[in-house]
C-alpha positions as CSV (number, residue, x, y, z in Angstrom):
1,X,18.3,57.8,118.2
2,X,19.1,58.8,121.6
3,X,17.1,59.0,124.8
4,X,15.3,62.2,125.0
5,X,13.5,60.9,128.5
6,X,13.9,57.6,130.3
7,X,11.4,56.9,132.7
8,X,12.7,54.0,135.0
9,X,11.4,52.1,138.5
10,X,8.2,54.2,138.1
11,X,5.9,53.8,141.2
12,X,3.2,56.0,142.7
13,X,1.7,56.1,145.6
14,X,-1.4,57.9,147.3
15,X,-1.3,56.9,150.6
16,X,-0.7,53.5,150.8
17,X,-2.3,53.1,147.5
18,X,-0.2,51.9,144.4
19,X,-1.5,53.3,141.1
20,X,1.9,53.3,139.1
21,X,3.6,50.0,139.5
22,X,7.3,50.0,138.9
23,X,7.3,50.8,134.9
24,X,9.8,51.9,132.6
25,X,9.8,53.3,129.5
26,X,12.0,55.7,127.2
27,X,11.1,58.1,124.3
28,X,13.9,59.0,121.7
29,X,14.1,62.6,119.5
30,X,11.2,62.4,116.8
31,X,9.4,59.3,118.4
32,X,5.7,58.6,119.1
33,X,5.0,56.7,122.0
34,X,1.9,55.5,122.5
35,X,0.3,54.9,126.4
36,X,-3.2,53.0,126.1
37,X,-5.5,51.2,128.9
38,X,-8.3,51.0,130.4
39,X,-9.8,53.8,132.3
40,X,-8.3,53.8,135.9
41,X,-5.1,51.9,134.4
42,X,-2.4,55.0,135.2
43,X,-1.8,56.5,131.9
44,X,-2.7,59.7,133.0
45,X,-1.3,59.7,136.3
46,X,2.2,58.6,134.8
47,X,2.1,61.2,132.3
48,X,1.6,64.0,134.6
49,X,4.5,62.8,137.2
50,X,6.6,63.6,134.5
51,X,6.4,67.6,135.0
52,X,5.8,67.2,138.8
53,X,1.9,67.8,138.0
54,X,0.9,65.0,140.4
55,X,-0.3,66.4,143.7
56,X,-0.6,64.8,147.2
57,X,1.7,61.6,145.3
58,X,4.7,59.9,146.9
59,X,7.1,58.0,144.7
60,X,9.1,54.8,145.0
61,X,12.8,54.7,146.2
62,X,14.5,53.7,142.6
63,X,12.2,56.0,140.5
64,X,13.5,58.0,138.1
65,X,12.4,60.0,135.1
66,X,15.0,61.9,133.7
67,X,15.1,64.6,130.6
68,X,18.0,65.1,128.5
69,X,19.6,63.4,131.5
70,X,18.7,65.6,134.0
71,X,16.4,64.0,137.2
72,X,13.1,65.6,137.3
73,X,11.8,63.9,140.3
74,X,12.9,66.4,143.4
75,X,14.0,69.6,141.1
76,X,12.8,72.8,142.5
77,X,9.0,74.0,141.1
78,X,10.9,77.0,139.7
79,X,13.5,74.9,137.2
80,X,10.2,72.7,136.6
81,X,8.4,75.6,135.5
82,X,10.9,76.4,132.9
83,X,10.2,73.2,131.3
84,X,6.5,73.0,131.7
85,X,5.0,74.5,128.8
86,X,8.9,75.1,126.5
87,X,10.8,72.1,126.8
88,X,7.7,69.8,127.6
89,X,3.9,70.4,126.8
90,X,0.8,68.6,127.6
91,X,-2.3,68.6,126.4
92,X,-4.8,67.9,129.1
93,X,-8.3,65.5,129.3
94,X,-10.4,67.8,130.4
95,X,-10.1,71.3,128.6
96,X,-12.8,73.2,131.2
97,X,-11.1,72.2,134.2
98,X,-7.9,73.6,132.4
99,X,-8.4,76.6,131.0
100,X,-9.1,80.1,132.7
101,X,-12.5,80.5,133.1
102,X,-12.4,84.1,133.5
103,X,-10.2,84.9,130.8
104,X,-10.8,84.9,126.9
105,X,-8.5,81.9,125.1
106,X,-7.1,84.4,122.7
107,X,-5.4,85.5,125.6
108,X,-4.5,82.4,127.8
109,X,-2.8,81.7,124.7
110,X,-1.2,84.7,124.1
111,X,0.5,85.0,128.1
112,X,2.6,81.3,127.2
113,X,4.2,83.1,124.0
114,X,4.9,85.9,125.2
115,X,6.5,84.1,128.4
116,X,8.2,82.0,126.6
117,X,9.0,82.9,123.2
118,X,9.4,86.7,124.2
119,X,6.9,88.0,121.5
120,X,5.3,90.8,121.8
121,X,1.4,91.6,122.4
122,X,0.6,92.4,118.7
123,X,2.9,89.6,117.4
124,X,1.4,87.2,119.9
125,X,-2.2,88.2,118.8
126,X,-1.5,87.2,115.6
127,X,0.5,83.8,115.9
128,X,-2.6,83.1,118.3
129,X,-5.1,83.3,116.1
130,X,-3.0,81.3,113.3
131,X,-2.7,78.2,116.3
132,X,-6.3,78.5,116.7
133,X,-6.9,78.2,112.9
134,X,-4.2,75.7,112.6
135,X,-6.3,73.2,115.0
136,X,-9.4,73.5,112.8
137,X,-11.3,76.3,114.7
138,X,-13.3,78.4,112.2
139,X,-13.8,81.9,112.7
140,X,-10.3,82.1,114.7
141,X,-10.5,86.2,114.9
142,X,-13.8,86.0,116.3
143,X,-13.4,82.6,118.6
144,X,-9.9,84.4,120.0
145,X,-12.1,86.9,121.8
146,X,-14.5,84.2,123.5
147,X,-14.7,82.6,126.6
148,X,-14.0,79.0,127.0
149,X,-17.7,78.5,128.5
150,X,-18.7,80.0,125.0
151,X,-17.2,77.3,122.7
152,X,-17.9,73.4,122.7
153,X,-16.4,70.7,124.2
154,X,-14.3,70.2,120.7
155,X,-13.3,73.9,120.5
156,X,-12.2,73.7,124.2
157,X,-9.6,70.9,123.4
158,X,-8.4,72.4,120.3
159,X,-7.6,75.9,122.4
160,X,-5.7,73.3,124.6
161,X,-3.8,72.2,121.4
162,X,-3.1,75.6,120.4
163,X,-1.7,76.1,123.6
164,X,0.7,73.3,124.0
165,X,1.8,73.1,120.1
166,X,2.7,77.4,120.8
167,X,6.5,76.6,121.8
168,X,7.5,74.3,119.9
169,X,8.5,71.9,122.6
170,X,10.7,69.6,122.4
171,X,8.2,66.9,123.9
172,X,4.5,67.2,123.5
173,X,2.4,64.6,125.9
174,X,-1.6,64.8,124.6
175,X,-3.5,62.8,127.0
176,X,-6.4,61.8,125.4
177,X,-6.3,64.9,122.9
178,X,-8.9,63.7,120.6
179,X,-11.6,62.7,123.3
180,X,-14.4,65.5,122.3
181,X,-13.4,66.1,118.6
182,X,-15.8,64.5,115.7
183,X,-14.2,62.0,113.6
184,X,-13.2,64.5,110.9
185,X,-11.4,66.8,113.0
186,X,-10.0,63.8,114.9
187,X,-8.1,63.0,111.5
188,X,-7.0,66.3,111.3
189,X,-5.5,66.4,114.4
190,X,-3.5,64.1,114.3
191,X,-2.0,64.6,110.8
192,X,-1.2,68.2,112.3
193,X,0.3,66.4,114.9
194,X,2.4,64.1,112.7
195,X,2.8,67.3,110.9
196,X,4.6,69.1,113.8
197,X,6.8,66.1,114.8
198,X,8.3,65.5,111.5
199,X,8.4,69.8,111.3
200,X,9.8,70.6,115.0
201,X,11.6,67.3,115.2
202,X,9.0,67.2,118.4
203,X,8.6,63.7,120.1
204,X,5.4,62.9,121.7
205,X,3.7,60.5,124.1
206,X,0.0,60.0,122.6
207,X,-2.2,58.6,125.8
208,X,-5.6,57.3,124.6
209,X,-8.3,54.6,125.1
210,X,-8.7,54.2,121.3
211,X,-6.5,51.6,120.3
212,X,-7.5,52.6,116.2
213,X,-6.4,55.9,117.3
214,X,-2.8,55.4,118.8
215,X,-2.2,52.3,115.8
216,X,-2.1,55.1,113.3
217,X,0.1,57.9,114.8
218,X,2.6,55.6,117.3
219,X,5.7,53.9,116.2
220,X,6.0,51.9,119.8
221,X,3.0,51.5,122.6
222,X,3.0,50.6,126.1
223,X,-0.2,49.0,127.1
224,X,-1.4,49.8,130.8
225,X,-3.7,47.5,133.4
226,X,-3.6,48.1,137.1
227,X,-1.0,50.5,136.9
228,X,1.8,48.0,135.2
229,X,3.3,47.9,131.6
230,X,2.2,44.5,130.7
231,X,2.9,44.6,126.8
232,X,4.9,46.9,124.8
233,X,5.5,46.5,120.7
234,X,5.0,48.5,117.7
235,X,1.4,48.7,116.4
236,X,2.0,45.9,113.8
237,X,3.3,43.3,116.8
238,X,0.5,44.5,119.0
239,X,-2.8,44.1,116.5
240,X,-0.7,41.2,114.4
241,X,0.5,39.6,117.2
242,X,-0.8,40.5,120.7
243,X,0.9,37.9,123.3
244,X,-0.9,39.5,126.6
245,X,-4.8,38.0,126.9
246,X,-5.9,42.0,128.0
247,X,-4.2,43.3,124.9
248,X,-6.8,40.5,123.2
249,X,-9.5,41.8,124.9
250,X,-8.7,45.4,124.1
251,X,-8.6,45.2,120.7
252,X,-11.8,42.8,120.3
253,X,-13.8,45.5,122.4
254,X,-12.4,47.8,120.4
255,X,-14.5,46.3,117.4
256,X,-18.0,47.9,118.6
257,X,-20.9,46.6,117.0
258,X,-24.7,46.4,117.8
259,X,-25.7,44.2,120.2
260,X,-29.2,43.5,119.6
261,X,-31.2,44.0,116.4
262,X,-33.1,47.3,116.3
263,X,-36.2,47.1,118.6
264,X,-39.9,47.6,117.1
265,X,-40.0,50.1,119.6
266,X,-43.6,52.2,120.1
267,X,-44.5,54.7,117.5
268,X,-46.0,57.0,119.8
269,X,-43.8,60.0,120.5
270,X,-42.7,60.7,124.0
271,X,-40.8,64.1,123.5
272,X,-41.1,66.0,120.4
273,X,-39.4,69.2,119.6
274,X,-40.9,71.9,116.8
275,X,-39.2,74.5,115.1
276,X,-36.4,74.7,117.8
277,X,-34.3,78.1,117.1
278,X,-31.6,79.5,119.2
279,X,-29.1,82.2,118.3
280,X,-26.1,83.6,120.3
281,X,-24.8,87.0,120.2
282,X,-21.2,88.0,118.8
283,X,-21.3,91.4,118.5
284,X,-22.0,94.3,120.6
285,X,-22.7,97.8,119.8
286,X,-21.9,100.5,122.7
287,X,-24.6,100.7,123.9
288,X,-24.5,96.6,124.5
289,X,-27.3,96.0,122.3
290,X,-26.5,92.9,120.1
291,X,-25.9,93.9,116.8
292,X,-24.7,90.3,115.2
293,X,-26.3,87.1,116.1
294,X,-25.0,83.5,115.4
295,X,-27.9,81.0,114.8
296,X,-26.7,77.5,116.4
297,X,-30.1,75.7,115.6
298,X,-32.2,76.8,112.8
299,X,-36.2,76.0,113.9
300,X,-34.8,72.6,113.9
301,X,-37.7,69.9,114.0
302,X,-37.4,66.4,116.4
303,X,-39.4,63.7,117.9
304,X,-38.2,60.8,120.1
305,X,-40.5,57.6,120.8
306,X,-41.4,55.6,123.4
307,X,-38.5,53.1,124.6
308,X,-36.2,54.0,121.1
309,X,-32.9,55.2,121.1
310,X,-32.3,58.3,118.7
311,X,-29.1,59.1,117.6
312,X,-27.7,62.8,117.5
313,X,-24.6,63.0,115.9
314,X,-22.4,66.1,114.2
315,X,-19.2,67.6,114.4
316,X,-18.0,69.8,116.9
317,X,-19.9,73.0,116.9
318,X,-22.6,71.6,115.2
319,X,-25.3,72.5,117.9
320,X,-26.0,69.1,119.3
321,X,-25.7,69.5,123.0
322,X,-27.7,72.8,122.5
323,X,-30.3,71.1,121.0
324,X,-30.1,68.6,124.0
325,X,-29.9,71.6,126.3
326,X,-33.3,72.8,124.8
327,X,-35.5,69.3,125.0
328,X,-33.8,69.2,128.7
329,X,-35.5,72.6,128.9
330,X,-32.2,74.1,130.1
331,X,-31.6,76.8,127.4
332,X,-34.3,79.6,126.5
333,X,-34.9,79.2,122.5
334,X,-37.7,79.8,120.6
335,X,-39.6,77.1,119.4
336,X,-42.1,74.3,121.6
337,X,-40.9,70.9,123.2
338,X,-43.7,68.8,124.0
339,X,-43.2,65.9,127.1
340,X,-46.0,63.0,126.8
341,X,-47.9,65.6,124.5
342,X,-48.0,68.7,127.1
343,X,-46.1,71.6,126.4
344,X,-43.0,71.8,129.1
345,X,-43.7,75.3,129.6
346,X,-46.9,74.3,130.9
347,X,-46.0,71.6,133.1
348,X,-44.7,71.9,136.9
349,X,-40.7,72.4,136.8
350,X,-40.2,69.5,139.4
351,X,-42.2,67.3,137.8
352,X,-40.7,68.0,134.4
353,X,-36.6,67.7,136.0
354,X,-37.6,64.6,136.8
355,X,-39.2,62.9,133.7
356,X,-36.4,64.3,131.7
357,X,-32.7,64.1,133.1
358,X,-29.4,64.8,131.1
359,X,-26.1,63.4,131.7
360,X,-23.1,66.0,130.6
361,X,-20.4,66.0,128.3
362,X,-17.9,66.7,131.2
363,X,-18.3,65.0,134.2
364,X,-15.2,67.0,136.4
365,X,-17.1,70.2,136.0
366,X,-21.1,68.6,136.5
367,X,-20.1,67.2,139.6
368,X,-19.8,68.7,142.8
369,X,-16.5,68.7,144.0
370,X,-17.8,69.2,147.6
371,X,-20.1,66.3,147.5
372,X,-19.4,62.8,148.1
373,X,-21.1,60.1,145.5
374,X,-23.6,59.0,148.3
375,X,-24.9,62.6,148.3
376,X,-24.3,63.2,144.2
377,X,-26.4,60.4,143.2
378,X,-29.0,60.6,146.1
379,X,-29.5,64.6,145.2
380,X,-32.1,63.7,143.1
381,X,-33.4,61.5,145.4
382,X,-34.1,63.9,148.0
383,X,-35.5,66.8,145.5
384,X,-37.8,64.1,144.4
385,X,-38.7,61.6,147.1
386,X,-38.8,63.0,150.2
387,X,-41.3,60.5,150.8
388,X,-38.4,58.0,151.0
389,X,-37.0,56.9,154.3
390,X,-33.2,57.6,154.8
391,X,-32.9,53.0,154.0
392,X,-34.5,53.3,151.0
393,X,-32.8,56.4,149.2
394,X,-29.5,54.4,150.4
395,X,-30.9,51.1,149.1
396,X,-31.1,53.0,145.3
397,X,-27.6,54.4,145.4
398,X,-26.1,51.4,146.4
399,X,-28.4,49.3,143.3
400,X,-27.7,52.0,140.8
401,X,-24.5,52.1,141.1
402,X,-24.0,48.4,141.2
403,X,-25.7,48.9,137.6
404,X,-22.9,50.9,136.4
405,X,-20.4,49.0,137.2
406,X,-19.4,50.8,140.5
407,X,-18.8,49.1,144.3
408,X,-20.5,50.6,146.9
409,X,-17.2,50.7,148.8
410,X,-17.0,54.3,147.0
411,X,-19.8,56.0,148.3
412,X,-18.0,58.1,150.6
413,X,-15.0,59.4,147.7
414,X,-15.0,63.1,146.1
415,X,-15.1,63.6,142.3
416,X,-11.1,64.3,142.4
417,X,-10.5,60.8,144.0
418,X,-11.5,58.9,140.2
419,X,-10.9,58.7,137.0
420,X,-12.4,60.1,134.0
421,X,-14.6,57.2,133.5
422,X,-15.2,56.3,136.7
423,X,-16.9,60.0,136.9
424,X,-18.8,59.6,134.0
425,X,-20.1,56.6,135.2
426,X,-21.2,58.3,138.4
427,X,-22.8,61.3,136.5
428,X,-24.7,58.2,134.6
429,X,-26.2,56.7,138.0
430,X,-27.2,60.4,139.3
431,X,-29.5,60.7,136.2
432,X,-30.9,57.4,136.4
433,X,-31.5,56.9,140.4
434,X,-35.0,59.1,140.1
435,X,-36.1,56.6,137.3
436,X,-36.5,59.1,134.7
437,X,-38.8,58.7,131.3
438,X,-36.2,60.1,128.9
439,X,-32.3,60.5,129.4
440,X,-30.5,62.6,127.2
441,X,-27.2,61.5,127.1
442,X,-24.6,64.2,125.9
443,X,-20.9,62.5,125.0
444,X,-21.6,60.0,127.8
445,X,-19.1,57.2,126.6
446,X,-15.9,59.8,125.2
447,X,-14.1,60.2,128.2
448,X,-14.2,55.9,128.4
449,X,-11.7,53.4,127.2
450,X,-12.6,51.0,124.6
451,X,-13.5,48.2,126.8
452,X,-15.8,50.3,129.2
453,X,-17.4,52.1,126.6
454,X,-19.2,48.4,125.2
455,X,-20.1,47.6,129.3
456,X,-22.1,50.9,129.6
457,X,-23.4,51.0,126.1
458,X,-24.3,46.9,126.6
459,X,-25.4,48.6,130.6
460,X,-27.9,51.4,128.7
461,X,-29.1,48.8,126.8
462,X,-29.9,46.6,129.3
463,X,-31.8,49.8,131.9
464,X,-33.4,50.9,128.6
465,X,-34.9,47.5,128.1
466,X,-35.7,46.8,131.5
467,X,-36.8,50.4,132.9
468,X,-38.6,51.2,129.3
469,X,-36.6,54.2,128.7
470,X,-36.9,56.6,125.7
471,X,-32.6,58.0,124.8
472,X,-31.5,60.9,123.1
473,X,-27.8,59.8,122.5
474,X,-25.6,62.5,121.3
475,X,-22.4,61.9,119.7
476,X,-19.7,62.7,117.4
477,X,-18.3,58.9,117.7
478,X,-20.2,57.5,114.4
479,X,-19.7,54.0,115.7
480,X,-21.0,54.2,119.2
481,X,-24.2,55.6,117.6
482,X,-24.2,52.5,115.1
483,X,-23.6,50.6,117.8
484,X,-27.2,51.7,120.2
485,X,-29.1,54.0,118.1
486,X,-32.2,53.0,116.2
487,X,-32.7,55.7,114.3
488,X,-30.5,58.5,113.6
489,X,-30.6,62.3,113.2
490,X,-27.2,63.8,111.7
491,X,-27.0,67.9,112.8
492,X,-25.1,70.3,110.5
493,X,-24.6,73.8,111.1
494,X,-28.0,74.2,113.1
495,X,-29.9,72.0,110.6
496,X,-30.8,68.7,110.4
497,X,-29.8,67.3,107.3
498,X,-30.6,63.5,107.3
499,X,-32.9,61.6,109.6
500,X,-33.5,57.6,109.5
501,X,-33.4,54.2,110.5
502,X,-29.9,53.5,111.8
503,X,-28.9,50.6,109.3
504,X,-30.0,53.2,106.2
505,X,-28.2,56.2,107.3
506,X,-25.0,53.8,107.4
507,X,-25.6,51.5,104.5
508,X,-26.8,54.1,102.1
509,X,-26.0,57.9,103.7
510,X,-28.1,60.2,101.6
511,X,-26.5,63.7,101.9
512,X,-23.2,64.4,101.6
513,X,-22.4,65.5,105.0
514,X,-23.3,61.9,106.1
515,X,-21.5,60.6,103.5
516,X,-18.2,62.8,104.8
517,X,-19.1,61.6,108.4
518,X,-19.8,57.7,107.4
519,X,-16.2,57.6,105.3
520,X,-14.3,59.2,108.0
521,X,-15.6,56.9,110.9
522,X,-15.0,53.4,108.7
């Protein structure tokens, strides 16, 4: 097989600050290569120099990345743009910070078809909504019309697959593709992805933190730390065989498993949701009055107790971060939610926001790109303490974030300066410097490598234990939830179909949606 890119002499610079060290790597026609690492390690930084998509970055003297033999590094943005999204596609992280947000999908998808397959409008409609139904988005018709504020986190990526799989490219980079997708759809993808390669003769470069992930779709990976190539092999030399000590390390943390036994935690309840029912509209008459409704929780019942950990997990669409939305008391819905016994509707906003904080699914659009992370995590601070002195708001930053894993040397960095899960981990500390009684945590480990996803599940752990905090841990990843959850409450389609003690639902799943979920995972 023959080179279709050769990446040589790879370094990047910000400033004087060396993220890609000097690595090389090549990709033949029909290949997968798979990039994995730590968070912070340059995968994704590497993979977007290769279509110039690297802003404010310098690169070394000897670098080169060259396609079908032709330099990339210094060709004009207009021959670059040619490529972008026809020769090569990529398939970003973060699908909200990608996608239009004041333009339906159906149609973001439908302008890169017709610009570069030269369809036209009605025969771009229609492959559209084929892509979207080829990445496992039900409904397609109806979903090609929304906005992407108006479909999950899962949907979102899988509109970003549609996107990038529309050309047929010849390359297809997926940085962390599967991130927000339940375990199910996870398998899909990346058969259709398999699927495409063997179809399109289409090469890919499969960046992810989930070593299980790249071992079943890679024939060669690179593994990343501190922006060097310290091991590459196929995935048999790598998990048979590893000869690098992080490689070790890597795959051992990729073995998550509980830490402590499940705690005899209170049986009082601490927040308790009844008959929780919210419905969105899809259909307008024209007159604009709603006509159609979807119902995305069906008077769903749910009670959390004191200082337990309780388990929300579903596939994508399912309606758990709605639910979440609604015990946060962020969402209208019908239905009651009940803090320490006292209705929330009853009880003073201020004094409710800071009982009951939620940390998001998507940390690039939560936080405030104008706000540095002394002001992000002390926000709360100031809404809720203004009691505090100026010393003693900066003492808590400076402690919480020591707590998840962060120096205070960062205090004075923007959002845009990190990495996905160096973000998360700042959204994490913003909930927890007012000292809340209840986090909700929505996806908080799926933008996270392997490694850091067992320090801030051991880290949750340990502020739950020591802080006596109640969680509401929402997931679609079944073995972080087997890995911190006591008890377990599996959503379908609005409904909650199976409810228990962690070690049950996993030993002996009752219904057969948990069974499904349980066989994919393991």
């Amino acid at each position: 097989m023959s080179d279709l890119l050769e990446v040589s002499s790879l370094t990047i610079c910000f400033e004087k600050k060396k993220v890609v060290d000097n690595i090389s790597f090549s990709l033949s026609k029909g290949e997968v290569l798979g990039i994995v690492g730590e968070s912070g390690s340059g995968k994704s930084v590497s993979a977007l120099s290769l279509l110039g998509l690297v802003r404010g970055a310098s690169y070394g003297k000897e670098s080169s990345i060259k396609y079908k033999n032709q330099e990339l590094i210094g060709l004009s943005e207009d021959k670059l743009r040619k490529i972008r999204g026809g020769d090569i596609s990529f398939i970003f992280q973060e699908p909200m910070s990608s996608l239009n947000p004041l333009h339906k999908v159906g149609k973001q998808i439908v302008e890169s078809l017709i610009l570069h397959r030269e369809m036209t409008e009605i025969q771009a409609k229609k492959e559209a909504i084929r892509l979207l139904a080829l990445t496992g988005i039900k409904q397609a018709k109806q979903k090609f019309n929304a906005f992407p504020f108006q479909l999950s986190g899962g949907q979102r990526q899988r509109v970003m697959i549609a996107m990038a799989i529309a050309n047929h490219p010849n390359i297809l980079i997926a940085d962390e593709p599967t991130t927000a997708l339940d375990v199910t759809i996870q398998a899909q993808i990346i058969d259709l992805i398999i699927k495409l390669k063997e179809k399109l003769g289409m090469s890919v470069i499969f960046i992810s933190h989930d070593l299980n992930l790249v071992r079943k779709i890679a024939d060669k990976i690179c593994v990343m730390k501190s922006g060097k190539i310290i091991e590459v092999g196929t995935p048999e030399q790598l998990f048979n065989a590893p000869k690098s000590a992080y490689t070790k390390a890597l795959i051992q943390a990729a073995l998550l498993s509980r830490s402590q036994a499940e705690k005899h935690h209170q049986s009082s309840k601490i927040l308790v949701g009844e008959k929780i029912f919210v419905t969105y509209p899809v259909k307008k008459d024209i007159w604009g009055r709603v006509i159609a409704k979807n119902i995305v929780l069906n008077h769903v019942n749910i009670a959390l107790n004191k200082g337990e950990c309780l388990g929300i997990i579903g596939e994508s669409g399912s309606g758990k971060t709605t639910l979440g939305m609604c015990l946060a008391g962020l969402i209208p819905f019908k239905g009651k939610v009940f803090l320490d016994g006292c209705l929330i509707n009853h009880m003073k906003n201020k004094d409710f926001r800071k009982k009951v904080q939620i940390v998001f699914q998507d940390p690039f659009t939560s936080l405030n790109p104008r706000m540095s992370v002394l002001q992000i995590v002390g926000e709360g601070l100031d809404v809720h303490y203004p009691e505090y002195s100026k010393a003693e708001k900066h003492a808590i930053i400076l402690k919480t974030l020591e707590d998840v894993g962060l120096d205070a040397s960062i205090i004075n960095k923007y959002p845009h300066e990190f990495s996905g899960g160096q973000r998360q981990r700042i959204a994490i500390a913003r909930s927890l410097a007012v000292n809340p009684d209840v986090l909700i945590l929505d996806e908080p480990t799926s933008a996270l490598d392997v490694t850091t996803q067992a320090q801030i599940l051991e880290l949750l752990q340990s502020i739950q234990n020591k802080r006596a905090l109640s969680y509401i841990f929402i997931s679609h990843d079944m073995k972080v939830i087997r890995a911190i959850a006591d008890r377990v409450a599996v959503l379908a389609h609005g409904d909650i179909v199976e409810c228990g003690l962690t070690s049950n639902i996993f030993a002996q799943p009752k219904d057969l949606y948990t069974q499904k979920l349980v066989a994919a995972s393991f």
